[in-house]
N, C-alpha and C positions, 0 to 999 in steps of 0.2 A: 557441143559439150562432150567432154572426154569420157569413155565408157564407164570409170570407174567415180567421176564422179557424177555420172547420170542416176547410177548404182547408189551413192550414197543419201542421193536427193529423191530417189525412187522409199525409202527405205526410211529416212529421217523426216523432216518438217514436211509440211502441205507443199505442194506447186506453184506455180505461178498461173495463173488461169489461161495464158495461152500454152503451158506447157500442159494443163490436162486436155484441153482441145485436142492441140494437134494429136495427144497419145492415143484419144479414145478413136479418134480419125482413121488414126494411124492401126487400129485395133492394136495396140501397147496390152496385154492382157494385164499387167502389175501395174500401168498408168490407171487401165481401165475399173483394177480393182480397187485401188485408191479414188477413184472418183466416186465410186461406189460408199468408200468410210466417210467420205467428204458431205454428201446427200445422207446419208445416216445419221451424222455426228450433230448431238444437240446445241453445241457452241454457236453461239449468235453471227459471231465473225464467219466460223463457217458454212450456217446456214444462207449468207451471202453471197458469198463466193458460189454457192452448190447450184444459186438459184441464176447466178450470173452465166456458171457453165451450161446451163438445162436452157437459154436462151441462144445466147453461143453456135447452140447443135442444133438450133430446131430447125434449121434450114438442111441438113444432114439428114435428117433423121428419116429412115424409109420405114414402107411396112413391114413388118415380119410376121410370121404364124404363130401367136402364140399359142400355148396349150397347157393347158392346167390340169394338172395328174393330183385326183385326193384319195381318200381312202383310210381304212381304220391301220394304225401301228400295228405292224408286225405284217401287212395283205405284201408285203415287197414293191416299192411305190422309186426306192431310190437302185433296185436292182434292174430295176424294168426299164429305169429312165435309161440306167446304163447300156442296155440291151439297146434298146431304139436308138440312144443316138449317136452306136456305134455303127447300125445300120445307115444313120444318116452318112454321119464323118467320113468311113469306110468305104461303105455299099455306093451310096451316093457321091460322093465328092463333095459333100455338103456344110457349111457351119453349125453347129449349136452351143447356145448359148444354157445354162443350168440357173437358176435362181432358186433355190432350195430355202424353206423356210423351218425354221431347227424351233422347237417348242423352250419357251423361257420359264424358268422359276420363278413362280408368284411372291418369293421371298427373296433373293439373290437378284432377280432379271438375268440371271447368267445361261447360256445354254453350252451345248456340247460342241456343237457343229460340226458332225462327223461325217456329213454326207461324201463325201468328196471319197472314204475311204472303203465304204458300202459303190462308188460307182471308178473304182481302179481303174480301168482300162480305157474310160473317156477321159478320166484327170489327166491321162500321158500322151493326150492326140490335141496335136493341136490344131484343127480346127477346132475346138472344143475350148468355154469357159465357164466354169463352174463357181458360184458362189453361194455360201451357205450364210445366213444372215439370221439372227434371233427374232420369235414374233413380237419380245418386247411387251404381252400386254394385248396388243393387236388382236380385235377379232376377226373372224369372217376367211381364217388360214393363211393369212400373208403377213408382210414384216410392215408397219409401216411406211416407208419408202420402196415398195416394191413397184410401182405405175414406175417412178423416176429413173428404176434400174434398169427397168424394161428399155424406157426412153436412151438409157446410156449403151445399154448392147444392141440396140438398133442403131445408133449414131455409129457404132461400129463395126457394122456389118453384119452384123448375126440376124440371117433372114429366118430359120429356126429358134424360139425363144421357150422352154419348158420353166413353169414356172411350177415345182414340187408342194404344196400346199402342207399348214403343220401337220394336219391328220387327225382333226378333230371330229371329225362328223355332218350333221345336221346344222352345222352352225358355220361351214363352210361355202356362203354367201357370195364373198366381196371375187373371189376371183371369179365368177361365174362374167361378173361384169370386165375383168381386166382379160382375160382370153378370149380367142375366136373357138375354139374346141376346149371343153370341159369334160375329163376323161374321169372317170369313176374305175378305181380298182376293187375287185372282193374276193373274195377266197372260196372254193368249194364245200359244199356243205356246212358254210358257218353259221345257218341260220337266218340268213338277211333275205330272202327270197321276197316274204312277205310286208317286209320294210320298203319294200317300192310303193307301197300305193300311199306310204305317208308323204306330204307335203314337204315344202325344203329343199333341201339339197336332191332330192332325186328327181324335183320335177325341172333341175335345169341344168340337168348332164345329158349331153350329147352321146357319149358311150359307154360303156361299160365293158370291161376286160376281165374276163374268171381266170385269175393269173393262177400260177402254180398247178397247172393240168398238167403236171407229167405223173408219169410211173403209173400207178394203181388209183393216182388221185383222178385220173381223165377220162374214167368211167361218170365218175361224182361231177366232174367240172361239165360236163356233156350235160346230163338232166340241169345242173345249175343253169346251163346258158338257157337250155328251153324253158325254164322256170323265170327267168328273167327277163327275157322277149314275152313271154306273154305278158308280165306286167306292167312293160314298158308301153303297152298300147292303151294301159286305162289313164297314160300322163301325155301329155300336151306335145308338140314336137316344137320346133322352132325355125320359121321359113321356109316353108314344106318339107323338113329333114326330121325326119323317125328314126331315132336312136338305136344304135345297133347293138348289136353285144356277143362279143370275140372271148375266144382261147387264148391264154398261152402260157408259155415257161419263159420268166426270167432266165434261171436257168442255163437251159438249153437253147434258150433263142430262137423259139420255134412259134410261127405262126407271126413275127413281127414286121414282115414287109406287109404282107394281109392287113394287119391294123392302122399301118403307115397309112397305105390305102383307103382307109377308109375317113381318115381325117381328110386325105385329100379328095375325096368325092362331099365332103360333108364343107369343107370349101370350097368347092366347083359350085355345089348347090347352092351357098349362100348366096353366091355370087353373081348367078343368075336370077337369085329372084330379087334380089337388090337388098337384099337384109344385113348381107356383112358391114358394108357403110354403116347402118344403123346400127347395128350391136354396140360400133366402137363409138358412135354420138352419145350414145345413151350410157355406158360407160365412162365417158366423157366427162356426162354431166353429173353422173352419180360421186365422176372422182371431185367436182367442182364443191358440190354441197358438203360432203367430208372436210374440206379443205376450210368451207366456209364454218362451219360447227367447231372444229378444232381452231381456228383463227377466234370463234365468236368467248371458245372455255378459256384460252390464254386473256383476252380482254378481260374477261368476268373476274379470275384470280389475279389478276394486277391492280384492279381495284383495292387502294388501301381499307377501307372497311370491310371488305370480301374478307383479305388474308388475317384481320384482324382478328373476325365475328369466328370464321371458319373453324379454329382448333375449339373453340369450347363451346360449337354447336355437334361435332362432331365427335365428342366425350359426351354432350347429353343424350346421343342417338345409341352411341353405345354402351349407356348405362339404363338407357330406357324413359328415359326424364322428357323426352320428347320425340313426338312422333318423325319419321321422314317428311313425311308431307308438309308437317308443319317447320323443320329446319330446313327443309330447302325454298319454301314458302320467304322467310324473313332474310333468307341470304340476296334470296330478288329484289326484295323489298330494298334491302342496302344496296344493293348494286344500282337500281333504279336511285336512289337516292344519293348513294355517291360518285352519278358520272359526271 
């Protein structure tokens, strides 16, 4: 096919399913982002196609490292990515792949997606691919089709995969099961020291990085880190690995082959004691039950009596005419009744 009209079919209508094969193969970084809207995109026809390519590659498909960077807005979570994995691309000779998830309006569903302009100098390397995708709704810090993305930048080589989480909190769950390293970012002196010993998201991070320790702040980021290692020994580890907890400047890019490091001793370890295999089984199976629960709410609302009863059970809940328990009570009842 001629360049310019590769160009125009890269740009206009969907693919052909062996033409996003061979792109994502090919690591196509614009075939490969398109494969990406493809697995996104709610249209029926393309959820076909999306699910025909995700079979397509599963023989492609290798392991990669992933690692899931969370953290409160504003700790610098897409400065830091930048920073590492310009050490990888750079320093290393290495690929990385970005999958950034951008927070959505509860009213619009629209997001900004600006990651890409917070991480400059890896968007112009190309080893490097970067996609910023909306959570859509999505709890637990990831877009819904993030496991599939994963699957597509590993069909394409990206043995590096950073998956940027939206940056909610305690409520950031679900990637813990989609990564092999689960990095925790926080800032000096912001008060969270004591928030280790709460359940949730801190008892199933692997690290923790006191980012922005330069200048005058690396006196404070100093106690921060020994305030955080202590409290990292009253939480669980995972496969005989006890969670470390690192320095550094985005920044200045100081102290990032140190943390590089210690991801890859934190995979040496798993790997020895046979627990990586198992993270990703159980992962696996966590993404299977998701899959089955979301499959079980589409049957339930296609139910002609479901969609019927639904709008004006769901005006008596918000005017108080009946309880939850009791309108979602009689929605089962219909649904058992009209399968």
């Amino acid at each position: 096919m001629p360049s310019s009209a590769r160009t125009t079919r890269r740009l206009g209508a969907r693919l052909q399913l062996a033409e996003y094969v061979a792109g994502v193969l090919a690591a196509d970084r614009a075939i490969l982002s398109q494969a990406i809207t493809l697995i996104e995109s709610d249209l029926p026809a393309d959820a076909e196609l999306g699910m025909q390519l995700l079979e397509a590659l599963i023989p492609h498909i290798a392991k990669s490292r992933r690692l899931g960077i969370s953290g409160a807005p504003g700790v610098g979570k897409s400065t830091f990515i930048d920073a590492l994995g310009i050490h990888i691309t750079r320093g290393l000779g290495e690929r990385v792949a970005v999958l950034s998830v951008d927070p959505s309006s509860p009213i619009s569903r629209g997001s900004i997606l600006g990651d890409k302009t917070r991480m400059a100098r890896l968007a112009a390397d190309e080893r490097a691919f970067i996609r910023p995708s909306p959570a859509a709704g999505q709890l637990g810090g990831v877009a819904p089709r993030t496991r599939e993305a994963i699957l597509l930048c590993e069909a394409a080589g990206y043995r590096n995969i950073f998956i940027e989480t939206v940056g909610v909190g305690q409520s950031e769950t679900t990637v813990h099961a989609i990564c092999d390293f689960f990095l925790l970012l926080v800032l000096p002196g912001a008060g969270d020291e004591l928030q280790m010993i709460k359940r949730g998201i801190m008892e199933m991070i692997d690290g923790i990085v006191v980012n922005k320790a330069d200048g005058d702040n690396r006196a404070q980021a100093e106690r921060a880190r020994a305030e955080y290692a202590t409290a990292l020994h009253l939480l669980p580890g995972y496969g005989g690995w006890t969670p470390r907890v690192a320095l550094c400047s985005s920044l200045e890019a100081t102290d990032i082959p140190e943390i590089w490091q210690m991801m890859l001793d934190h995979e040496a370890q798993l790997e020895s004691s046979g627990r990586s295999a198992e993270r990703r089984a159980l992962g696996n199976l966590q993404w299977m039950r998701e899959l089955i629960s979301g499959g079980l709410s589409e049957i339930f609302n296609s139910v002609p009596s479901i969609s019927e009863l639904t709008p004006q059970l769901e005006d008596d809940v918000r005017r108080g005419r009946i309880t939850p328990h009791a309108a979602s009570r009689r929605l089962l009842k219909a649904f058992q009744s009209g399968r």
